[in-house]
C-alpha positions as CSV (number, residue, x, y, z in Angstrom):
1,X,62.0,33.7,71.4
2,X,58.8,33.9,73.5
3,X,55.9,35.6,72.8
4,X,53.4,36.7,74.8
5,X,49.4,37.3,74.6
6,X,47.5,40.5,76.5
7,X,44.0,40.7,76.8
8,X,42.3,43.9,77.3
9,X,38.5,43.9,78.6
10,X,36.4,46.7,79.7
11,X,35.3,46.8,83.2
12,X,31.8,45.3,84.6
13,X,31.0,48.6,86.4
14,X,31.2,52.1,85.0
15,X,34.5,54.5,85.8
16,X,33.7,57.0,88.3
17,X,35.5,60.2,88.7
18,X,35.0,62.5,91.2
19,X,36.4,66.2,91.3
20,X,36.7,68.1,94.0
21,X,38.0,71.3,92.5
22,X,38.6,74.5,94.7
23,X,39.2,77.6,92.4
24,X,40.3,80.7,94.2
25,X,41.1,83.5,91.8
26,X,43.4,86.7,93.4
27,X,43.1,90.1,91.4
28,X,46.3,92.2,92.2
29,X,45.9,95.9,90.3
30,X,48.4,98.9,90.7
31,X,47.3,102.2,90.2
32,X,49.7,105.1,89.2
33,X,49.5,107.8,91.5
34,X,47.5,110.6,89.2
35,X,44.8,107.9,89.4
36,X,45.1,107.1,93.1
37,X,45.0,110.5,93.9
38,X,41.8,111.1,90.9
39,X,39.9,108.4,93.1
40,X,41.0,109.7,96.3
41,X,39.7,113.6,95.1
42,X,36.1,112.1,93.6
43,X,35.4,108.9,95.4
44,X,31.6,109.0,93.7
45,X,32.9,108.2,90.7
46,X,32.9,104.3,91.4
């Protein structure tokens, strides 16, 4: 049998991560048609 020997040593110059994170949220909403028509009729209300 062999055995073997692993060194492990942290690295002279700091870890850099960059993110480059683009979010881009979509609301989808359905309305039933009592309130579609309730908006339509007072469109103030918003």
């Amino acid at each position: 049998m062999s055995s073997g020997c692993v060194n492990v040593s942290a690295p002279d110059k700091p870890i850099e991560i960059n993110l480059n994170i683009n979010v881009k949220q979509e609301v989808v909403y359905r309305l039933d048609g009592e309130a579609k028509s309730t908006i339509k009729a007072n469109p103030g209300i918003f």
